[in-house]
TORVO-955207 format. One line per 10 residues: number of its first residue (from 1); their letters; for each residue z negated, y negated, x of C-alpha. Coordinates in Angstrom, 1 decimal. Example, Ala and Ser with C-alpha at 12.3 -4.5 7.8 and 13.67 -1.06 7.14 Angstrom:
1	as	-7.8:4.5:12.3; -7.1:1.1:13.7
//
This chain:
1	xxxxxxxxxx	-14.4:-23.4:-13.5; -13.0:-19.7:-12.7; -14.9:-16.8:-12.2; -14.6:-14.1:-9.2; -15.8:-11.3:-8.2; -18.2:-11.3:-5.2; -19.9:-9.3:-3.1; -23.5:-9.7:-2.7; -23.7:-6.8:-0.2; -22.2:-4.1:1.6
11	xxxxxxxxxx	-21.5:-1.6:-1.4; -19.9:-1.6:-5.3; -23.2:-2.1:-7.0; -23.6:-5.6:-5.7; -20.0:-6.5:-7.0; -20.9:-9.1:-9.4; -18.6:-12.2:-11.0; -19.8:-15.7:-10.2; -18.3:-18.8:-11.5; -17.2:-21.7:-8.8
21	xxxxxxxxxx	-15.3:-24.5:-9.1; -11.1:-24.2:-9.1; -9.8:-25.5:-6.1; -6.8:-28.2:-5.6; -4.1:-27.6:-3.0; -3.9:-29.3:-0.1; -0.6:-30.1:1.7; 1.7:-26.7:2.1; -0.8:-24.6:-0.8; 0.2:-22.7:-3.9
31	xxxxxxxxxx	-2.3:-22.3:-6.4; -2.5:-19.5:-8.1; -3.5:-18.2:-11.7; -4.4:-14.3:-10.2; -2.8:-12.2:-13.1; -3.5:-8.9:-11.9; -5.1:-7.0:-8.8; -4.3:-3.3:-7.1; -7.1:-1.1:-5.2; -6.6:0.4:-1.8
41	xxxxxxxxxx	-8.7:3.2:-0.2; -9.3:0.5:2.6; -11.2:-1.7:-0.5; -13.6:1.5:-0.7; -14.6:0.9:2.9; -15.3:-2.2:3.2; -17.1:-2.4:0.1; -19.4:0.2:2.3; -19.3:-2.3:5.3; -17.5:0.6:7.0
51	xxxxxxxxxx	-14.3:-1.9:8.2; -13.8:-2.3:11.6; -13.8:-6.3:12.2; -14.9:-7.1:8.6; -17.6:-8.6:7.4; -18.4:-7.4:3.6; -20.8:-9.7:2.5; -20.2:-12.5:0.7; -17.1:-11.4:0.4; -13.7:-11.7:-2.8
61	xxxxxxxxxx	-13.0:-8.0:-2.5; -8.8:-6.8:-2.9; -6.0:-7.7:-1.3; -3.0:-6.3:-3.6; -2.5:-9.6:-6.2; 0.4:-11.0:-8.2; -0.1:-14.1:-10.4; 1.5:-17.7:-11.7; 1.7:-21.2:-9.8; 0.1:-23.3:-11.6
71	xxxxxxxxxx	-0.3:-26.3:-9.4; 1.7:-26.9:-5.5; 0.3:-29.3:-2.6; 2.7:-32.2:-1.1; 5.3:-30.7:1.1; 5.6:-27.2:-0.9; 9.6:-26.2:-1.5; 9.3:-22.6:-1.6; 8.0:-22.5:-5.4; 7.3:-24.5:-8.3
81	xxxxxxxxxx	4.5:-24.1:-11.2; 5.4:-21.7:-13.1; 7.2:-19.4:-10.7; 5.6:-15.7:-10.4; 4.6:-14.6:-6.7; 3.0:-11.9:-5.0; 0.2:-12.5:-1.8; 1.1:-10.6:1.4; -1.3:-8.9:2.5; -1.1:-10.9:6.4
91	xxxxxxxxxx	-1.3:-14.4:5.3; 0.4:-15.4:8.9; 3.1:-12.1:9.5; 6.1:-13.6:8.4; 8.2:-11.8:10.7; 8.8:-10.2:13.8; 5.9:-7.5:15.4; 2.5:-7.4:14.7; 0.5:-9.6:16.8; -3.2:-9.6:17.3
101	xxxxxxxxxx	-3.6:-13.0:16.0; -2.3:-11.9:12.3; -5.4:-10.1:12.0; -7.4:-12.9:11.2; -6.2:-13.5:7.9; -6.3:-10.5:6.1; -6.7:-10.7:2.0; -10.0:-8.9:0.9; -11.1:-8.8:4.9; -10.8:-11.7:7.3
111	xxxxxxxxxx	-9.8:-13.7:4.3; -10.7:-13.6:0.7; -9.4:-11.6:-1.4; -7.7:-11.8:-5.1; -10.3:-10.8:-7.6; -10.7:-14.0:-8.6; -8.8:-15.9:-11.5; -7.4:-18.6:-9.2; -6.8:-18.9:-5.6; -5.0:-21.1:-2.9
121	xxxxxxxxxx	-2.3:-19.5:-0.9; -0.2:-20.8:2.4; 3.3:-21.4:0.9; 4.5:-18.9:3.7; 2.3:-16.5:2.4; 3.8:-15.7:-1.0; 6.7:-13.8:-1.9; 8.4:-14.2:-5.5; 7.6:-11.7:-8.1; 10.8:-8.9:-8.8
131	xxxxxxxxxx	11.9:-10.1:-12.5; 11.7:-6.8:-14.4; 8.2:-6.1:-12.9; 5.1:-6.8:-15.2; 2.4:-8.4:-13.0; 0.6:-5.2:-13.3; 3.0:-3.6:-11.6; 4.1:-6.1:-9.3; 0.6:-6.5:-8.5; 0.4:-2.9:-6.9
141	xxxxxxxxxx	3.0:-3.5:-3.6; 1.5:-5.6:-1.1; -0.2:-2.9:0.5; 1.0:0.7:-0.2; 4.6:-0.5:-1.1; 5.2:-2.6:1.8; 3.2:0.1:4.1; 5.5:2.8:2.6; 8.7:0.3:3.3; 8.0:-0.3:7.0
151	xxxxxxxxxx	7.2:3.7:7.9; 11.2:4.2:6.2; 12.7:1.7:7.3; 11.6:-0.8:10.0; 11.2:2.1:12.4; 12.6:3.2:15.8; 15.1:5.0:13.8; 15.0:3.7:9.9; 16.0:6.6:7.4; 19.2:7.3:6.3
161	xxxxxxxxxx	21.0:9.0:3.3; 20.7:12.7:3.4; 17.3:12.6:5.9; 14.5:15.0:4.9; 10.3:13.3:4.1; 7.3:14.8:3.5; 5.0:12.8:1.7; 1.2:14.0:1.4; -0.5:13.6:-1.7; 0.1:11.6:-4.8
171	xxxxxxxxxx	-2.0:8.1:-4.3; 0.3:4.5:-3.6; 1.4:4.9:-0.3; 3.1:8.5:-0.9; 4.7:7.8:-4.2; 5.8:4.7:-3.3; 7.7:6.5:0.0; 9.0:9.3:-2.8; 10.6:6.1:-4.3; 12.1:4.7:-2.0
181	xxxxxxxxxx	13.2:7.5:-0.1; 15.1:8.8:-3.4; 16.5:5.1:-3.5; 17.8:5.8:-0.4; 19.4:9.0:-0.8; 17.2:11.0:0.9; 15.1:14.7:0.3; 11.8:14.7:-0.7; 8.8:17.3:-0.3; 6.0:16.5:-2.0
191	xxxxxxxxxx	2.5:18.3:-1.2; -1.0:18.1:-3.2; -4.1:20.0:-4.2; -3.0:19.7:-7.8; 0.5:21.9:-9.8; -0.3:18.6:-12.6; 0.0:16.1:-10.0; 2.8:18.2:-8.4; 4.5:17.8:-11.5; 4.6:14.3:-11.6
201	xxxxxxxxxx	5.7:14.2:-8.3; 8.8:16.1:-9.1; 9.6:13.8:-11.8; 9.7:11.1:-9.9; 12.8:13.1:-7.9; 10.7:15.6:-5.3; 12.7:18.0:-5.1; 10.3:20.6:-3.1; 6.4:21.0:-4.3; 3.8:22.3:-2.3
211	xxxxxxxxxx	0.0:22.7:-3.4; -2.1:22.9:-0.1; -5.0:24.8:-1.5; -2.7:27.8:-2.4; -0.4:27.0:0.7; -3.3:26.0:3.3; -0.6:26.8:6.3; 1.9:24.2:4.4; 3.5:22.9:7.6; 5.2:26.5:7.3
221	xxxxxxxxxx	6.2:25.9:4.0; 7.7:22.8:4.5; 9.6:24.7:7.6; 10.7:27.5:5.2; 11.6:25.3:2.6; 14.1:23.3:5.3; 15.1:26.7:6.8; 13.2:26.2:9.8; 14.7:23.2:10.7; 11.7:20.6:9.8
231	xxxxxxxxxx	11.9:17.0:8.4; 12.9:13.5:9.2; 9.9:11.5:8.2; 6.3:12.8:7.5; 4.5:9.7:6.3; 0.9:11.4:7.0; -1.9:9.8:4.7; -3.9:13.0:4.7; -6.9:12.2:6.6; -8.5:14.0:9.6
241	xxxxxxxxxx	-7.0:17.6:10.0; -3.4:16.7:8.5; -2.0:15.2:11.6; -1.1:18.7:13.6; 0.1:19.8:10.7; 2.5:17.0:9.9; 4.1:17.2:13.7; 4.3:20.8:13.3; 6.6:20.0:10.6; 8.6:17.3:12.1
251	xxxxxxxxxx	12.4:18.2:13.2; 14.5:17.5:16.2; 13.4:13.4:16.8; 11.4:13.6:13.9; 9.1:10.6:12.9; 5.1:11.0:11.8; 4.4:7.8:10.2; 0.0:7.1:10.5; -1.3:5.1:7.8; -4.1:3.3:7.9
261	xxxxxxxxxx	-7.3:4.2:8.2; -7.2:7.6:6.8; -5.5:9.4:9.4; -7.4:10.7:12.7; -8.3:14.4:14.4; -7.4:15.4:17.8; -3.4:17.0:18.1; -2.2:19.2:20.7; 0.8:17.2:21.9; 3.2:19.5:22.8
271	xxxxxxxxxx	5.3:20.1:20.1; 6.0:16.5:20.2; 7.7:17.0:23.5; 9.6:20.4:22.3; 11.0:18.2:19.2; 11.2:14.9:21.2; 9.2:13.5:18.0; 7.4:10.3:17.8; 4.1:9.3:16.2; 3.9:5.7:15.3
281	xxxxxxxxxx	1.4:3.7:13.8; 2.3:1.5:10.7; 0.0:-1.1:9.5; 1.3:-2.7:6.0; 4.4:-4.9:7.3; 5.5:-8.7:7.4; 6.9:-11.1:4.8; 10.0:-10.3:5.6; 9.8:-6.4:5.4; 8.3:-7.4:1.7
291	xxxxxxxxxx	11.4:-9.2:1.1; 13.5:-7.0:2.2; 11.9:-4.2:0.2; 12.1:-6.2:-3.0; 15.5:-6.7:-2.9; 16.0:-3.1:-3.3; 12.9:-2.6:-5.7; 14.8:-5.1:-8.0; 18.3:-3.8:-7.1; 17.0:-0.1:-8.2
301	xxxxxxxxxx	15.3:-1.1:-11.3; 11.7:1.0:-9.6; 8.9:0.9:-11.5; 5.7:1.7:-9.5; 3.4:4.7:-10.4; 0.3:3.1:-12.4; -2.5:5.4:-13.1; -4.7:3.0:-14.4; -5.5:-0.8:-15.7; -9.1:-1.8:-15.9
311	xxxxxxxxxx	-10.3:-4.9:-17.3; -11.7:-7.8:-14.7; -14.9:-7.2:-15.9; -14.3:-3.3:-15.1; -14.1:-3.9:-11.5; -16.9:-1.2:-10.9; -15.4:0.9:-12.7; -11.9:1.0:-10.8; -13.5:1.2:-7.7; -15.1:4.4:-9.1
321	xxxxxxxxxx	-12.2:5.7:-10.5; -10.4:5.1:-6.7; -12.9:6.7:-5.0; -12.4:9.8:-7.3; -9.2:10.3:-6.0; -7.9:12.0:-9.3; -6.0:9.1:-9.5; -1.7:9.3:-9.1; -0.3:6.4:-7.7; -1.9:2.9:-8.2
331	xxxxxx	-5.5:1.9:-9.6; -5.0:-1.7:-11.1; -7.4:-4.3:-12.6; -6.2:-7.0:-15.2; -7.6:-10.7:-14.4; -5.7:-12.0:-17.7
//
C-alpha cells in the first residue's frame, strides 16, 4: 500500500492522506518511489478551486517531484530501477512549441500530482536527476526552474553574457533566473519589500538591490541604476500593478517575460513601441528546455534556494507557509 495526499475539496483543510494500492507499470511506465515534492503559487490556487480548466476535487495536489525507479514496464530504455528522475511538469511537451493538446496532462492539474509515495510516469515524461543535487533540491525545478530557463533562454532573443535582468522578488521563479543569469554572465537587479531578503539576493550574485516599499517608483531606479539605459530581460512575477512598471524599465528591444498566473493589470503600450520591446508569455517549458537547463545546472555546480523542508505529513503546513509569502526561494516537502 502507499499513502497520498488527497483532496477532498476545493481548499487546504480538506488535504488529507489516504492509503490505495501501489500501482504496476504498464508497457512504456516508470514507477516511481516520490522522494520529495516543491510548492508553487499555482498549488495555492487550485487548492482554492480558483484554476482555470482544473478541477480540484479529488485531486493529488503538486507538480514539482523528484524520486527513485523502482520498477519499469516492457518496452522502457530510457531508465532502469534505481536511476533518480525528475517529472516534467507537461507529461506530453517533449519538445518544440506549446500546443493546446499539452494542456491536458498537467501534474497536480489535468493529471495527478506527486504527493504521493509512488506514482507511474510516461518514460518520455521523466528527465534524470543532476548527480550532485539531493532530491530535495532536485525536487524544486520542474516548475520555477524550468519557467525561469525558457524566459532566458528559449526566447525570441535568448540572453547573452554581459545582458542586464531584473528579477522581482525573492520566491523560485526569480532566484532561480538570478542563477542562471549569473551562470550566464549576465547583470542582475534584484527588487523586494524586504533589505533581509535583499540581502540574500545579493549573495546569490545581484549585484543592484532595490526594496519597493522605500523605492515605490522602482522602474526609475532600475533606469538610474543602468544610467538610463534600462535592462535586457524583466522576468515580471509581481502580480497586477508590476507589469507597466517592468516595460517602463525595459531597454532598446528589451524582453518582459509574464509568468504564470500572477501577472495581469491593464499597460499603456506605448513605450513598447518607443523601445521596440516585446512582452511574451512563458508557461514552464518542454522536456527538452529541462534538459538543456540541467546540463548547465550540473555543469555550474547550482544549488537551488530552499527555504524550507516540511515533513509529508506537514503538507498543511507548507501550503501555509507558501501562502505567507515570507518564504525565499523554494517551499519543499519530504515524502521519505
Amino acid at each position: 500500500m502507499r499513502y497520498q495526499a488527497y483532496l477532498e475539496q476545493c481548499n487546504a483543510d480538506s488535504l488529507t492522506m489516504i492509503e490505495a494500492a501501489v500501482p504496476r507499470p504498464g508497457p512504456g511506465q516508470v514507477l516511481v518511489k516520490m522522494r520529495a515534492a516543491s510548492l508553487n503559487y499555482r498549488d495555492l490556487f487550485i487548492l482554492q478551486g480558483l484554476y482555470p480548466g482544473v478541477d480540484s476535487k479529488d485531486l493529488v495536489p503538486l507538480s514539482d517531484g523528484a524520486g527513485e525507479v523502482v520498477e519499469v514496464g516492457a518496452g522502457v530504455d530510457r531508465f532502469s530501477a534505481g536511476d533518480h528522475v525528475i517529472g516534467t511538469f507537461f507529461e506530453t511537451w517533449i519538445a518544440g512549441r506549446l500546443q493546446p493538446q499539452y494542456f491536458g496532462k498537467t501534474l497536480g492539474g489535468t493529471a495527478p500530482g506527486v504527493l504521493t509515495e509512488y506514482r507511474l510516469f510516461p518514460q518520455e515524461s521523466l528527465v534524470a536527476k543532476p548527480a550532485h543535487l539531493s532530491f530535495e533540491e532536485a525536487a524544486t525545478l520542474p516548475c520555477a526552474a524550468v519557467t525561469a530557463w525558457n524566459a532566458l533562454f528559449e526566447g525570441p532573443a535568448p540572453l547573452r553574457a554581459g545582458d542586464r535582468v531584473l528579477v522581482l522578488g525573492t520566491g523560485g521563479v526569480s532566484m532561480f533566473a538570478l542563477q542562471l543569469a549569473k551562470a550566464a554572465g549576465a547583470e542582475v537587479i534584484a527588487t523586494s519589500s524586504s533589505d533581509a531578503k535583499l540581502e540574500k539576493a545579493k549573495a546569490l550574485g545581484a549585484t543592484t538591490l532595490i526594496n519597493y516599499r522605500s523605492h515605490p517608483d522602482w522602474d526609475q531606479e532600475v533606469r538610474n541604476a543602468t544610467g538610463g539605459v534600462g535592462v535586457d530581460h524583466v522576468v515580471e512575477v509581481g502580480g497586477p500593478g508590476t507589469l507597466q512598471r517592468s516595460i517602463a524599465s525595459l531597454g532598446q528591444n528589451g524582453q518582459a517575460h509574464l509568468i504564470g498566473v500572477l501577472t495581469g493589470g491593464e499597460i499603456n503600450p506605448l513605450p513598447l513601441l518607443f523601445t521596440t520591446s516585446t512582452v511574451r508569455g512563458v508557461f514552464v517549458g518542454s522536456r527538452e528546455m529541462f534538459e538543456s537547463m540541467n546540463r548547465v545546472i550540473s555543469l555550474h555546480k547550482i544549488h537551488p534556494v530552499i527555504d524550507r523542508v516540511f515533513g509529508f505529513d506537514e503538507a498543511r503546513a507548507a501550503l501555509a507557509h507558501q501562502q505567507s509569502q515570507a518564504h525565499v526561494g523554494k517551499v519543499v516537502v519530504s515524502i521519505g
